[in-house]
C-alpha positions as CSV (number, residue, x, y, z in Angstrom):
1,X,-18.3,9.3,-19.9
2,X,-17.8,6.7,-22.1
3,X,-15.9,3.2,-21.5
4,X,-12.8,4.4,-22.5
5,X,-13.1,6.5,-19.5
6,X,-14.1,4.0,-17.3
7,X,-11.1,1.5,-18.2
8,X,-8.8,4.9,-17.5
9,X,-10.3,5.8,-14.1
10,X,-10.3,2.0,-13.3
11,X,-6.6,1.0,-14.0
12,X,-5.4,4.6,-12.7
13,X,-7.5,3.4,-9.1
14,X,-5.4,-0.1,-9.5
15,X,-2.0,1.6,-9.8
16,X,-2.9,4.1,-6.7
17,X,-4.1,0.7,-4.9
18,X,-0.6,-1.0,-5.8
19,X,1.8,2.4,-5.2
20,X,0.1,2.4,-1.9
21,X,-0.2,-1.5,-0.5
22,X,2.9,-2.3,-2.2
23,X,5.7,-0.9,-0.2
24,X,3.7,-2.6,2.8
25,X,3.2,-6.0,1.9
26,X,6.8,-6.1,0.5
27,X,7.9,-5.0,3.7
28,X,6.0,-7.4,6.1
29,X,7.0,-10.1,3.0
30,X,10.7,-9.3,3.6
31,X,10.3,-9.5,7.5
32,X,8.9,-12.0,7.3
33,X,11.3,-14.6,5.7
34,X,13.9,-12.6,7.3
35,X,12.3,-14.0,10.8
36,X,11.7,-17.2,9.4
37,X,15.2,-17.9,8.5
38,X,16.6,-16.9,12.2
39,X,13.9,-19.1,13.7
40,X,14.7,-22.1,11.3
41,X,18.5,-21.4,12.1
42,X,18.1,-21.6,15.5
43,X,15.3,-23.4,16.3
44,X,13.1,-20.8,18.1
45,X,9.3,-21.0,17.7
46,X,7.7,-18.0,19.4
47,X,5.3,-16.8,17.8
48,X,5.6,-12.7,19.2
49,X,9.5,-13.4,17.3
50,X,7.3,-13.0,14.1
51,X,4.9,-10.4,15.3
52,X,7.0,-7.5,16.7
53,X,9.3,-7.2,14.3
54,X,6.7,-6.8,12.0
55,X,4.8,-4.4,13.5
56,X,7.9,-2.3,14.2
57,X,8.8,-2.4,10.4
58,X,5.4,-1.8,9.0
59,X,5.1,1.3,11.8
60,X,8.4,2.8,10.6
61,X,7.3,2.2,7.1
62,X,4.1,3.7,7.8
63,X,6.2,7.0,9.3
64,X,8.5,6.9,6.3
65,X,6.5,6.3,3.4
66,X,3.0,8.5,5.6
67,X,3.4,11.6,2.9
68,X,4.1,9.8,0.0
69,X,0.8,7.6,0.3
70,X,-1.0,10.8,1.4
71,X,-0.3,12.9,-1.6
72,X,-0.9,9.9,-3.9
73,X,-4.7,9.4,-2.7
74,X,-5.2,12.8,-2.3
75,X,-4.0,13.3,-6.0
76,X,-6.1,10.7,-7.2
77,X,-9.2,11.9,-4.5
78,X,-9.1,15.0,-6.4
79,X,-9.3,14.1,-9.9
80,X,-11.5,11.8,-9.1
81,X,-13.9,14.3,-8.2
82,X,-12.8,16.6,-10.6
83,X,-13.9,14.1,-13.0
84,X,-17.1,13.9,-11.5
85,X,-18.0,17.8,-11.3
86,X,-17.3,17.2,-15.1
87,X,-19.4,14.7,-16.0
88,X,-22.0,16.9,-13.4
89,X,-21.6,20.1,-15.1
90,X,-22.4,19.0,-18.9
């Protein structure tokens, strides 16, 4: 395995990182200022008004986006370890 191989694995470990912490932190984001605008319009400051929304959106996101994430790290799981049986075997 040479460095070429190394920079592949690494950025291919970056984009699975991104396709799979993405959708979540954009939605918390997006909840977020959504939240902060109603509480800035009318003048609530509770601070559960921030944290059950949230956790409501990033659990439905969890159940909608579950099998896309799962198939993504299992993808990259398994060449992952293919790549290592290779390197192993020669």
């Amino acid at each position: 395995m040479n460095e070429g191989d190394v920079g592949a694995v690494l950025r291919e470990a970056v984009l699975v990182v991104l396709k799979l912490g993405g959708p979540l932190l954009l939605t918390a984001l997006v909840i977020g200022v959504v939240v902060a605008l109603i509480q800035a319009v009318t003048q609530i400051s509770e601070a559960s008004l921030t944290f059950v929304p949230k956790v409501l959106a990033l659990s439905l996101s969890l159940v909608v986006l579950g099998p896309f994430m799962l198939s993504t790290l299992s993808a990259f799981s398994r060449s992952l370890f293919d790549r290592l049986v290779a390197i192993g075997g020669s």
